[in-house]
Backbone bond lengths (Angstrom), bond angles and torsions (degrees), N, CA, C in turn:
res aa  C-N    CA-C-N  psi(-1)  N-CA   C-N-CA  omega(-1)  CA-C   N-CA-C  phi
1 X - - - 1.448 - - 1.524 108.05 -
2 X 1.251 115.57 104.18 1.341 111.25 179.09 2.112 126.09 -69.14
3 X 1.089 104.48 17.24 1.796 108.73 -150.37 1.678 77.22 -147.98
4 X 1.505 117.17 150.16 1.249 138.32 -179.80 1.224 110.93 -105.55
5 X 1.413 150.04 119.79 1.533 122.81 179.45 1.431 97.68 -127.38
6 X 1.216 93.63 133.46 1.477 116.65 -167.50 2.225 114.49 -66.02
7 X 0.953 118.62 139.65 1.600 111.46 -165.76 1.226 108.18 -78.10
8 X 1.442 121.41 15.30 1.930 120.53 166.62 1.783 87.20 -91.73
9 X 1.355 119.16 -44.85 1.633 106.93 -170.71 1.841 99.00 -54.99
10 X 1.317 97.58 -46.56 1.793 96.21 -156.80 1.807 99.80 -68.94
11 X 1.705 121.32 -29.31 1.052 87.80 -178.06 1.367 118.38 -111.15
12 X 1.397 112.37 34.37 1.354 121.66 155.95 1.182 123.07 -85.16
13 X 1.317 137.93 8.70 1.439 163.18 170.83 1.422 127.48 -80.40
14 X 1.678 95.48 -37.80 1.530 116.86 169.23 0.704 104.41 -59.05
15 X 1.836 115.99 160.21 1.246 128.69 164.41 1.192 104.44 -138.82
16 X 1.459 131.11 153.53 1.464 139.15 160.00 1.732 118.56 -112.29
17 X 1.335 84.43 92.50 1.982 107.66 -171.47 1.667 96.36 -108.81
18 X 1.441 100.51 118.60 1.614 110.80 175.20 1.727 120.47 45.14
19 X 1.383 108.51 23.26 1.438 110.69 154.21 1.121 83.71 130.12
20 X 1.533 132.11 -18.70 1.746 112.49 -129.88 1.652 82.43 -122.16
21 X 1.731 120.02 165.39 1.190 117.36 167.97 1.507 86.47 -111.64
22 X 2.047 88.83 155.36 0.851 106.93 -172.80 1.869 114.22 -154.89
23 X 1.075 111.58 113.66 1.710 117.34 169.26 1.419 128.62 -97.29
24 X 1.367 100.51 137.72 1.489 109.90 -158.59 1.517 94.87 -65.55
25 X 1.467 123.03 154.64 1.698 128.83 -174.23 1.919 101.04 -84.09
26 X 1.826 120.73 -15.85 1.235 104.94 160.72 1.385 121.21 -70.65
27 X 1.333 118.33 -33.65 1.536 118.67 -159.61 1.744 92.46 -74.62
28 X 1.295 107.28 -46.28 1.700 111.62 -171.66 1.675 96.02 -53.95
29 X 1.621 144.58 -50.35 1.230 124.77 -149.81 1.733 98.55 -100.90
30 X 1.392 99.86 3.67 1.736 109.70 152.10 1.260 134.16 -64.96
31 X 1.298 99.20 -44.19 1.543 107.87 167.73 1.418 115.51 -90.93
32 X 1.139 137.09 -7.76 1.003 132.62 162.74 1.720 118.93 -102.53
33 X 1.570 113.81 6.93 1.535 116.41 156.54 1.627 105.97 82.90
34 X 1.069 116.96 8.71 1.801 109.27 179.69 1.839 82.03 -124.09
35 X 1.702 80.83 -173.20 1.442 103.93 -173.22 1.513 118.86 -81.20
36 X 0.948 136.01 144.45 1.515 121.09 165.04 1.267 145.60 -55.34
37 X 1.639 92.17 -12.91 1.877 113.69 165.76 1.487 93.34 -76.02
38 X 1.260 124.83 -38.08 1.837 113.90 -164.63 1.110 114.99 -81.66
39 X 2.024 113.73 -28.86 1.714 104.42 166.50 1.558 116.37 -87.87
40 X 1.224 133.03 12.01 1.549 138.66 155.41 1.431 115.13 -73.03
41 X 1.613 97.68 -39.79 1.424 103.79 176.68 1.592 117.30 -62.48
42 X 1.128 122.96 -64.45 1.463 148.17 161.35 1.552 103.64 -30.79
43 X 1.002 114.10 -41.30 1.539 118.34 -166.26 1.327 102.73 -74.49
44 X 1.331 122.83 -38.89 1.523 138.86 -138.22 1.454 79.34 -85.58
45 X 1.954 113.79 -59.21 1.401 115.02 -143.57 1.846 100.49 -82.68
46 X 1.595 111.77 -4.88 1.313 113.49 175.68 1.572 129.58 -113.62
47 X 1.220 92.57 39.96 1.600 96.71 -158.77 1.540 132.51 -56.97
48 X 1.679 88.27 -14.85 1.855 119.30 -172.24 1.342 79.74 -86.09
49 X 1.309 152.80 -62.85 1.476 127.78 -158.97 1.248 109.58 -58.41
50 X 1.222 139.18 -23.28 1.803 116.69 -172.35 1.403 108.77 -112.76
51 X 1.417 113.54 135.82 1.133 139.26 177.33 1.849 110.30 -28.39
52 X 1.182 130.20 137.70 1.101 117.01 166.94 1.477 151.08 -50.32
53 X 1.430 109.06 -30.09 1.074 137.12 137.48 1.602 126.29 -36.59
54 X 1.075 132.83 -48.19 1.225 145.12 177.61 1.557 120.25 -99.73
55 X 1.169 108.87 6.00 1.643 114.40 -172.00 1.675 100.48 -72.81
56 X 1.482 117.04 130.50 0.981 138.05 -174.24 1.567 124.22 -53.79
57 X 1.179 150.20 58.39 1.850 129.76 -147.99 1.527 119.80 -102.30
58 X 0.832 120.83 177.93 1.500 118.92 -149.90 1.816 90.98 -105.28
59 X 1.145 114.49 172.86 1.704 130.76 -171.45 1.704 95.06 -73.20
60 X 1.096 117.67 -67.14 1.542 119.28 173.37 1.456 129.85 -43.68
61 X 1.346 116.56 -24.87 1.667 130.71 166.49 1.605 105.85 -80.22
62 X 1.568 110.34 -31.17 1.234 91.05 178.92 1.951 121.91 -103.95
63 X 1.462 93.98 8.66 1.507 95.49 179.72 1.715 98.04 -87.22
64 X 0.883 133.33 -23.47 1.459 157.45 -155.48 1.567 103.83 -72.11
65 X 1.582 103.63 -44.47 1.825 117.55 162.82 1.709 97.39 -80.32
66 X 0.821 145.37 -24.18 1.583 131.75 -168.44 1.745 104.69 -66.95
């Protein structure tokens, strides 16, 4: 990552929706400099690396609890 971003940018990004935090998947492949199709992609094919808690889900998994 060539650029430093300071943790008022990153945690102004958060959100607290129904108890849970939550960051939008553009702002996340912002800070990490690719596209947001490439960290969905990545996400999809790595799903065992992130904690359960933090696992990424799509708009349709979560209208599904609404």
């Amino acid at each position: 990552m060539s650029n430093v971003i300071s943790m008022e940018v990153i945690t102004s990004k958060i959100f607290v929706i129904r108890g849970k935090k939550v960051m939008l998947d553009g702002d996340l492949a912002f800070f990490y400099e690719v596209t947001t199709k490439r960290l969905n992609e990545q996400v999809k094919r790595n799903i065992k690396w992130f904690p359960e808690d933090c696992v990424p889900r799509t708009y349709v998994e979560v209208r599904k609890e609404a």
